[in-house]
VOGU-3710 file (C-alpha; in Angstrom, 3 decimals, decimal comma):
1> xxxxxxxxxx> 0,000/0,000/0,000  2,620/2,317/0,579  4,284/1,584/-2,593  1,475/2,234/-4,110  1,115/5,447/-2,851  4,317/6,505/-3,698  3,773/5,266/-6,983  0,334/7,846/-7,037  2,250/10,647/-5,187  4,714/11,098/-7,719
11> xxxxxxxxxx> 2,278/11,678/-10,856  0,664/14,290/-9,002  0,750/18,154/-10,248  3,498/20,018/-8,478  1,103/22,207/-6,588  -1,060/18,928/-4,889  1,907/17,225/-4,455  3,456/19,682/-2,430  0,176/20,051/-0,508  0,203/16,318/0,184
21> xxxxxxxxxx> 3,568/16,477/1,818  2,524/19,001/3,721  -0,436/17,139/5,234  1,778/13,949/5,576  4,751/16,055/7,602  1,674/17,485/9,563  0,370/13,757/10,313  4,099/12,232/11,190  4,331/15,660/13,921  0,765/14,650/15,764
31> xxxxxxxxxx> 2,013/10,304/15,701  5,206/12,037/17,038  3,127/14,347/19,882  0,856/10,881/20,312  3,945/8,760/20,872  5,016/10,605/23,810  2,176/9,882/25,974  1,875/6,198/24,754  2,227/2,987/26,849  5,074/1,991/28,916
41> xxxxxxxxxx> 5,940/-1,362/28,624  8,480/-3,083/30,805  11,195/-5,247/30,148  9,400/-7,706/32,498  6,236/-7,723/30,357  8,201/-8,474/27,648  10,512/-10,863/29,000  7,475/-13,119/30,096  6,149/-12,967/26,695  9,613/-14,272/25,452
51> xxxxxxxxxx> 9,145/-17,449/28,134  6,033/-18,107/26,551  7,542/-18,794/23,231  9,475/-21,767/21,891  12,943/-20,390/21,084  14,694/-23,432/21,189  15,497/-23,300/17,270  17,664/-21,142/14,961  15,309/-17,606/14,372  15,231/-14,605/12,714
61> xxxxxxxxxx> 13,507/-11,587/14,315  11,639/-8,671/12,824  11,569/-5,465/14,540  10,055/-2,738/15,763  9,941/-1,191/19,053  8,336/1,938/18,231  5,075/-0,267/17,574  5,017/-1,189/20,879  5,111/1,871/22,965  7,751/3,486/25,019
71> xxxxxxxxxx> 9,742/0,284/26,599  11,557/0,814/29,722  14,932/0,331/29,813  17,256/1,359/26,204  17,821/-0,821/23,089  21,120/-2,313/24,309  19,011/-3,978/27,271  15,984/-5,125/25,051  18,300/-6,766/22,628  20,197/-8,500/25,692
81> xxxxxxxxxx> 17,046/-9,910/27,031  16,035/-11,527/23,352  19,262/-12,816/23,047  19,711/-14,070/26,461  16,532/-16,461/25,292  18,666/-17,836/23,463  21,224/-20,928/23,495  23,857/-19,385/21,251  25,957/-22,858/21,771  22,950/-24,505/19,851
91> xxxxxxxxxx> 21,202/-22,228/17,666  21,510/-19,259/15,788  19,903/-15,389/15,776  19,794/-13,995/12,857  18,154/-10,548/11,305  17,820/-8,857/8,351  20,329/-6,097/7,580  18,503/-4,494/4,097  20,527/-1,619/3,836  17,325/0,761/2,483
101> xxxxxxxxxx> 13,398/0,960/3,189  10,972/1,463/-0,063  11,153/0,534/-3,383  13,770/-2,551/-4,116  13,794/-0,943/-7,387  14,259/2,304/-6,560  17,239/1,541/-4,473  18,903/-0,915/-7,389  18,207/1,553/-10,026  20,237/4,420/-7,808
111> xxxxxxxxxx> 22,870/1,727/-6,502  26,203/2,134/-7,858  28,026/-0,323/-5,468  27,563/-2,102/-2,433  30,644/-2,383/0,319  29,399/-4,617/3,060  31,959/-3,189/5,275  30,102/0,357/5,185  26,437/-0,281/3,944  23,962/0,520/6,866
121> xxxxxxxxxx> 21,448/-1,419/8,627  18,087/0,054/8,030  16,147/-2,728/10,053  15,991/-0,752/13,035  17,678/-0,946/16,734  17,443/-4,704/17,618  18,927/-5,826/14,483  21,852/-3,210/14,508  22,346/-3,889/18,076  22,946/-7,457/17,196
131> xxxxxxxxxx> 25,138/-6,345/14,285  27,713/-4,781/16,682  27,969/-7,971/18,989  31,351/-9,507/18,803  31,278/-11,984/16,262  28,503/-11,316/14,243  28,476/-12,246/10,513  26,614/-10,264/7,764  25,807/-11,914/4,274  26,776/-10,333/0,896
141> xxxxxxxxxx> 23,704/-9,504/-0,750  23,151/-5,666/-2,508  19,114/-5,910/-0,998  18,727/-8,779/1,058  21,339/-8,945/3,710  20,858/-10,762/7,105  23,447/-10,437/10,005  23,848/-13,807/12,205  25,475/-14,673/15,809  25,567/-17,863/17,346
151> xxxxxxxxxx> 26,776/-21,664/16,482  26,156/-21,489/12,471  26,463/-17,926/11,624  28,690/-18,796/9,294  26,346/-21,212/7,373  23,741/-18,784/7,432  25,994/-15,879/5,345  27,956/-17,750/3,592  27,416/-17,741/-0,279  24,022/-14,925/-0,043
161> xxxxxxxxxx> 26,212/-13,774/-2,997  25,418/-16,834/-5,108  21,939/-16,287/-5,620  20,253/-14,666/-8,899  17,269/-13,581/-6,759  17,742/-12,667/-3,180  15,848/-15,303/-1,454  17,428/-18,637/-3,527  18,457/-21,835/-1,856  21,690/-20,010/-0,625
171> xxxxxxxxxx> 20,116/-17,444/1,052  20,143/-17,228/4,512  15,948/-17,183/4,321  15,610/-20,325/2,337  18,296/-22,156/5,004  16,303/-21,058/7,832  13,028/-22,532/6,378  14,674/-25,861/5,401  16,209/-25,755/8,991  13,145/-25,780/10,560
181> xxxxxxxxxx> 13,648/-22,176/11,942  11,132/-19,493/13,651  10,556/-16,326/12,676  10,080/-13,982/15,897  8,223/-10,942/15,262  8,440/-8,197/17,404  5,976/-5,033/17,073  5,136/-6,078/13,789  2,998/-8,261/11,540  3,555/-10,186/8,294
191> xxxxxxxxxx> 3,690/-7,636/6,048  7,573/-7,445/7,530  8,331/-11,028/7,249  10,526/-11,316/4,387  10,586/-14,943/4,378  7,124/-14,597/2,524  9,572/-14,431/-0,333  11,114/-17,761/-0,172  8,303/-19,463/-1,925  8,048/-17,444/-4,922
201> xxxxxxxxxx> 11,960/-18,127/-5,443  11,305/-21,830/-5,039  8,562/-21,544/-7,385  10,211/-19,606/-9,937  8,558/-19,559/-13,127  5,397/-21,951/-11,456  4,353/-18,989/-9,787  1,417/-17,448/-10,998  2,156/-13,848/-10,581  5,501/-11,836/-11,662
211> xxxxxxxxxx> 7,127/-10,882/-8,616  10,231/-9,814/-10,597  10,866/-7,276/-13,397  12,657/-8,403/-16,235  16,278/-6,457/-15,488  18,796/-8,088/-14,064  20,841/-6,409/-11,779  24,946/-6,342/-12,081  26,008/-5,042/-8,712  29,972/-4,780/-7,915
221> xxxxxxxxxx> 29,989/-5,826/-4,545  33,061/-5,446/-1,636  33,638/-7,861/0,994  36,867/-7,792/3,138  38,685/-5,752/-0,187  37,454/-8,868/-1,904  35,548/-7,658/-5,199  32,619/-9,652/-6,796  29,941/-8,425/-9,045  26,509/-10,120/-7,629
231> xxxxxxxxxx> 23,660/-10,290/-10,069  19,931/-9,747/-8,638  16,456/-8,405/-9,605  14,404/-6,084/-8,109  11,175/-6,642/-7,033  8,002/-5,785/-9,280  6,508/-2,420/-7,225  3,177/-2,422/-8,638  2,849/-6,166/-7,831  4,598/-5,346/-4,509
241> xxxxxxxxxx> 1,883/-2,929/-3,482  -0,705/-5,262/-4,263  0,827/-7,256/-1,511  -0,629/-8,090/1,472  0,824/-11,082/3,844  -1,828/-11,145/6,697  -3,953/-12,679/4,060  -1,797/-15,402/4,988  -2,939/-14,992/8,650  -6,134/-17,192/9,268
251> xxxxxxxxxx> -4,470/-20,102/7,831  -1,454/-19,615/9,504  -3,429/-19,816/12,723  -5,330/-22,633/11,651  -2,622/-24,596/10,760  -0,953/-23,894/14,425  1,887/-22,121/12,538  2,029/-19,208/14,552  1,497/-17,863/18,390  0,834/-14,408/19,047
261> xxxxxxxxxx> 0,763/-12,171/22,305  -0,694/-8,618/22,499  1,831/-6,026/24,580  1,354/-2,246/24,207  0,038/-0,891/21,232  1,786/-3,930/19,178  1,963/-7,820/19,030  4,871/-10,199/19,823  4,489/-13,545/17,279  6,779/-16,691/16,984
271> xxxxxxxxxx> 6,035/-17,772/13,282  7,039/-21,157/12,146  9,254/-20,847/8,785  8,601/-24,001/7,040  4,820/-23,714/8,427  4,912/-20,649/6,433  6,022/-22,058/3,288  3,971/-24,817/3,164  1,014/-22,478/3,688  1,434/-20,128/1,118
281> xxxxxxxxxx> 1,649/-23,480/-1,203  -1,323/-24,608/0,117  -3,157/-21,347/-0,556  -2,560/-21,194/-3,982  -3,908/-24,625/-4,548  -7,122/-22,982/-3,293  -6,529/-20,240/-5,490  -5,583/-17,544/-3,268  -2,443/-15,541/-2,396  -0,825/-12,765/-0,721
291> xxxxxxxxxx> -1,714/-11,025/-3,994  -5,052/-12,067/-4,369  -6,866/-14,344/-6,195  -4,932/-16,600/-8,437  -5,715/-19,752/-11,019  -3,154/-22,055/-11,439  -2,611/-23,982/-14,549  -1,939/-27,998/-14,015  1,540/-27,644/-14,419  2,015/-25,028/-11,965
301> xxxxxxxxxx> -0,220/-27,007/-9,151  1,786/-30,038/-10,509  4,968/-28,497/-9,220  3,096/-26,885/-6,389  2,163/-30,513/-4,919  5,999/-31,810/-5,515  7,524/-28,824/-3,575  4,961/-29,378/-1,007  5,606/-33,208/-0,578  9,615/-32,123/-0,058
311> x> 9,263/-29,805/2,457
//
């Protein structure tokens, strides 16, 4: 939805567009005035919340604390508490690390080069808080890259590069899914879980919607003064404002996929990530999708039914 009203925004007339920004900077000051007299939430509340869910598995977490309301305590202690839920001697945190917010295109389109050594984290506090723990490994991918701490960081970032779309069977997304990994969402829904991606990559050219434009991306990429040019597409942005994961949601729920706790203003889940995959397979044999309606052909449910009886 915001895509799309980017997309909208910019065909505007000067003179409305320049009223519309003016009503959006006035809306972002009153959320701003609203914030500050929002909910306190203690580290307590949260760390109960954390109890409840099973952790004992490799996870990725999605972030935002904002969502939630003002939490006591600063981001350095929140992070400490997830990760203290944690057996780092067994399993493995991991975040993503995409180094802009809006339009994948956009950002390719403007992207000269990507050092991995200096590209930001525009996830948020928890995930750059875990970025600056000792030890902590970031994958080399131009969009898609995911930090990682704990017994197989390595696994997890190793060879992100590899892939010809950011979330193939080298990605750090697609291991966690075949790993039998959680996705742990805090202050936010499934419209931030990127591993809703995973199963158009698997599906490739089954899947009955274009996900991708048609340019492929030649990115020269720095790791360690190690050079490599990566090659990636960008997502499709009218497609991607069609978009809407908590479609997904009532099926995840009735498939037991994923547990979710109010707090604050905001939600913590534990989403299962294979649970997820086989889901969104499972809708579109029904003919539905985080895109909307869909009809697949009989080769496409074909392949649909393999993929499902291999996960």
């Amino acid at each position: 939805m915001k895509t799309l009203f980017k997309l909208i925004k910019n065909m505007l007339p000067k003179f409305l567009k320049s009223k519309l920004e003016k009503k959006i900077l006035d809306r972002k000051l009153d959320k701003h005035k609203e914030r500050k007299q929002r909910v306190v939430v203690s580290l307590q509340q949260i760390e109960t919340i954390l109890d409840r869910l099973d952790l004992d598995s490799d996870v990725i977490i999605h972030s935002s604390t904002s969502n939630i309301g003002k939490i006591e305590g600063n981001a350095v202690q929140l992070t400490e508490l997830i990760i203290s839920k944690m057996d780092s001697n067994k399993h493995t945190l991991l975040a993503p690390a995409l180094p802009f917010l809006g339009s994948m295109k956009e950002y390719l389109d403007s992207l000269e080069e990507f050092d991995l050594a200096s590209a930001k984290n525009a996830m948020g506090n928890i995930s750059n808080m875990i970025m600056k723990k000792e030890g902590c490994k970031r994958s080399l991918h131009p969009t898609h890259s995911v930090i990682a701490i704990g017994k197989n960081s390595d696994f997890y970032t190793t060879n992100h590069e590899l892939c010809s779309t950011p979330f193939c069977q080298e990605s750090p997304y697609y291991k966690l899914t075949q790993n039998n990994g959680k996705i742990l969402m805090f202050g936010v829904n499934l419209n931030s879980v990127t591993n809703f991606h995973v199963y158009e990559d698997i599906l490739g050219e089954f899947l009955p919607v274009n996900v991708y434009t048609s340019k492929n991306y030649q990115i020269p990429c720095t790791d360690d003064n190690v050079k490599i040019v990566v090659t990636t597409k960008a997502h499709n942005p009218f497609l991607s404002a069609k978009r809407d994961c908590e479609r997904a949601r009532k099926h995840l729920i009735n498939n037991g996929y994923v547990q979710t706790y109010e707090i604050g203003d905001s939600e913590i889940s534990l989403l299962d990530a294979k649970g997820l995959t086989i889901t969104l397979f499972e809708m579109l044999l029904v003919g539905e999708s985080i895109y909307g309606r869909v009809k697949l052909s009989k080769e496409q449910k074909v392949k649909v039914n393999e993929l499902l009886e291999g996960l």
